[in-house]
C-alpha positions as CSV (number, residue, x, y, z in Angstrom):
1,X,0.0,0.0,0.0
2,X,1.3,3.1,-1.0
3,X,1.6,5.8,1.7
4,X,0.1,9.8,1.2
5,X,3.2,11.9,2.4
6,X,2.2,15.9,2.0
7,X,5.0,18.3,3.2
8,X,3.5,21.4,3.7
9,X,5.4,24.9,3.2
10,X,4.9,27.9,1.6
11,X,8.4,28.2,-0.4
12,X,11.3,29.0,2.7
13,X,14.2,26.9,2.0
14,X,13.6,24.8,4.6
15,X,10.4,23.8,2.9
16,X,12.2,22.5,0.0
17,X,14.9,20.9,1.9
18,X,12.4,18.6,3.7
19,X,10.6,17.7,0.7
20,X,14.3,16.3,-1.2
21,X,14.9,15.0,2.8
22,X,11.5,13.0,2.3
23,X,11.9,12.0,-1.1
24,X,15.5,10.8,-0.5
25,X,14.2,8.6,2.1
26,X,11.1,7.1,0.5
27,X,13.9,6.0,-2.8
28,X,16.6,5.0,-0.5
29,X,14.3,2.7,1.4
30,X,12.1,1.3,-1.0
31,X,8.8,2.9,0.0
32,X,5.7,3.1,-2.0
33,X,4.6,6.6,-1.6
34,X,2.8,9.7,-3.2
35,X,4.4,12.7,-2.3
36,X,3.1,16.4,-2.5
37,X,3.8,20.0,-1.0
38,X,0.7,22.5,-0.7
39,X,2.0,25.6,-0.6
40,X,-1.7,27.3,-0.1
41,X,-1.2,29.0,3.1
42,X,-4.9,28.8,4.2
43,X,-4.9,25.0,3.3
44,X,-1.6,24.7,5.7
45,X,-3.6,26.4,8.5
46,X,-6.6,24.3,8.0
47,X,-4.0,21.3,8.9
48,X,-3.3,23.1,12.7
49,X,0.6,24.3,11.2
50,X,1.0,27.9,12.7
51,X,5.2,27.1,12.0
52,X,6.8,25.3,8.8
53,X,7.7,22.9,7.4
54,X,5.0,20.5,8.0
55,X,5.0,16.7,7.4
56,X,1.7,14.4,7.0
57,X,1.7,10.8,6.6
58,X,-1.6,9.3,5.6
59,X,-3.5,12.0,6.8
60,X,-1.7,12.8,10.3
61,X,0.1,15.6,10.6
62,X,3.5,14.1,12.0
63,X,6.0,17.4,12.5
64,X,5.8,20.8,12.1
65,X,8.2,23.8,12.9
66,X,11.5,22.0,12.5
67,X,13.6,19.6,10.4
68,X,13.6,16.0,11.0
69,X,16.3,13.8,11.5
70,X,16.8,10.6,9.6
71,X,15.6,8.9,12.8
72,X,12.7,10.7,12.5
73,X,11.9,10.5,9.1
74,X,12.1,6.3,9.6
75,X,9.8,6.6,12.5
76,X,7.2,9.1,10.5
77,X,7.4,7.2,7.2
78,X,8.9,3.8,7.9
């Protein structure tokens, strides 16, 4: 089953690090997964993310306000 991953962001650089962060990891381990970035301010808001980046996996918003760390990202993502 593939997994929804949606990194939310508005543009920082940050935002764009985690996204190449999350799709490194999804292609270095093998993972099935859709990944996305909104960008749309309001729709970031309407996930509860006052601070970015933001992560969501499946639905769940996992992280927000910082970068992960590769322990993170296995725990978040698999």
């Amino acid at each position: 089953m593939s997994k929804k991953i949606i990194v939310l962001g508005t543009g920082c650089p940050k935002c764009h690090q985690l996204e190449k962060m999350v799709a490194e990891h999804v292609q270095t381990n093998g993972i099935q997964a859709e990944i996305t970035k909104e960008t749309d301010i309001v729709k970031i808001m309407g996930y509860g993310i006052m601070s970015t980046p933001g992560l969501v996996v499946d639905g769940k918003v996992v992280m927000n306000g910082r970068m992960p760390s590769p322990d993170d990202l296995k725990k978040f993502i698999g």
